[in-house]
N, C-alpha and C positions, 0 to 999 in steps of 0.2 A: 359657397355663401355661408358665412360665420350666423346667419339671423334670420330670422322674417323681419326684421327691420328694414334691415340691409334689403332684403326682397323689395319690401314695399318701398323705400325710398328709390329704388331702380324701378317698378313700375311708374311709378309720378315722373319719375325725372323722364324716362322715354318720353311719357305722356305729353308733358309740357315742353320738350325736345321738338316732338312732331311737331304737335299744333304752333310750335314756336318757326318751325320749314314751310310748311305746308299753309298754312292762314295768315299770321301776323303779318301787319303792314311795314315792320320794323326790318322783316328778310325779303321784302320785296323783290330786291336788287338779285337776288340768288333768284329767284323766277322769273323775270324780264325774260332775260332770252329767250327760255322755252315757251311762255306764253303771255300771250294778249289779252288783258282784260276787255269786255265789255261790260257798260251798263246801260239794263234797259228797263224805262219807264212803264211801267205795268197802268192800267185801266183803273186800279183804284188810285193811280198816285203814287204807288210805294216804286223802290226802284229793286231792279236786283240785277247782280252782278255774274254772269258769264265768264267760262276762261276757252280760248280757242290756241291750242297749243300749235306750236309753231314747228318749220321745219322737216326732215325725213330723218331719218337713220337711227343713231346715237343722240343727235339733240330731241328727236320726236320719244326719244327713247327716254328720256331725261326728263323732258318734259310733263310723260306717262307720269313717270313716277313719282313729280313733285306735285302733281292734280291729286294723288290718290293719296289719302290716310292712312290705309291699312299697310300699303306700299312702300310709306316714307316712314313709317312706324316699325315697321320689322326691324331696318337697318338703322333706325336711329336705336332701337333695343341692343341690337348686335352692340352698334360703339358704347353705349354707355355701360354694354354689361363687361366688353372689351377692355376699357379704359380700367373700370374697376379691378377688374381680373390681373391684368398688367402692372399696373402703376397705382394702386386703390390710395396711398397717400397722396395725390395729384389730384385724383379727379373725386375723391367726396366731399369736398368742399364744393364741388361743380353738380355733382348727383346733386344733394343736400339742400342747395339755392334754385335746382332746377327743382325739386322733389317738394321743397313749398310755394313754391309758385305754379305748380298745377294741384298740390290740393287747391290753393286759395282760389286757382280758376274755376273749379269745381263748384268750390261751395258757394262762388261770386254768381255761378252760372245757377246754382239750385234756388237762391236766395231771388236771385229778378225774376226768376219763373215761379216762383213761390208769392212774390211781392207786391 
């Protein structure tokens, strides 16, 4: 690694990698198989969302690891620090795009909690 730039622009980009596998309703379609959402209506009104992973083996296995952050975080670090290490003109334009879009989740998420 040529920076701490470099450093921090691969921590965000993993960052926003994961949460980008793992939560967003935009990759939905990559979690389907292994799990089932539910959602359930809570006593005050509010609602919240359950996941019941589906499955035995390798899909239960898959599944595991698309429920869990810390999980789908390792190996989203592996590829993005991979890609860089390999090909680093390909994919910093890819770090770079992913790397400001989870500071700006960040500071979007300090800001309504702050708000």
């Amino acid at each position: 690694m040529d920076s701490y730039l470099e450093l921090i622009l691969i921590v965000f980009a993993s960052f926003r990698l994961t949460r980008l596998i793992v939560f967003d309703k935009i990759t939905e379609f990559i979690r389907r198989p292994f799990h089932e959402t539910f959602v359930e209506t809570l006593p005050d009104g509010s609602e919240e969302a359950y996941i019941e992973i589906k499955g035995e083996g390798i899909r239960y296995w898959i599944g595991e690891l698309l429920s869990c952050h810390w999980c789908t975080g390792f190996w989203c670090s592996v590829m993005v620090y991979c890609g860089y290490y390999f090909i680093p003109e390909i994919m910093m334009p890819f770090i770079s795009i992913f790397a400001i879009a989870g500071m700006s989740s960040i500071i979007q998420t300090f800001l309504i909690e702050r708000g």
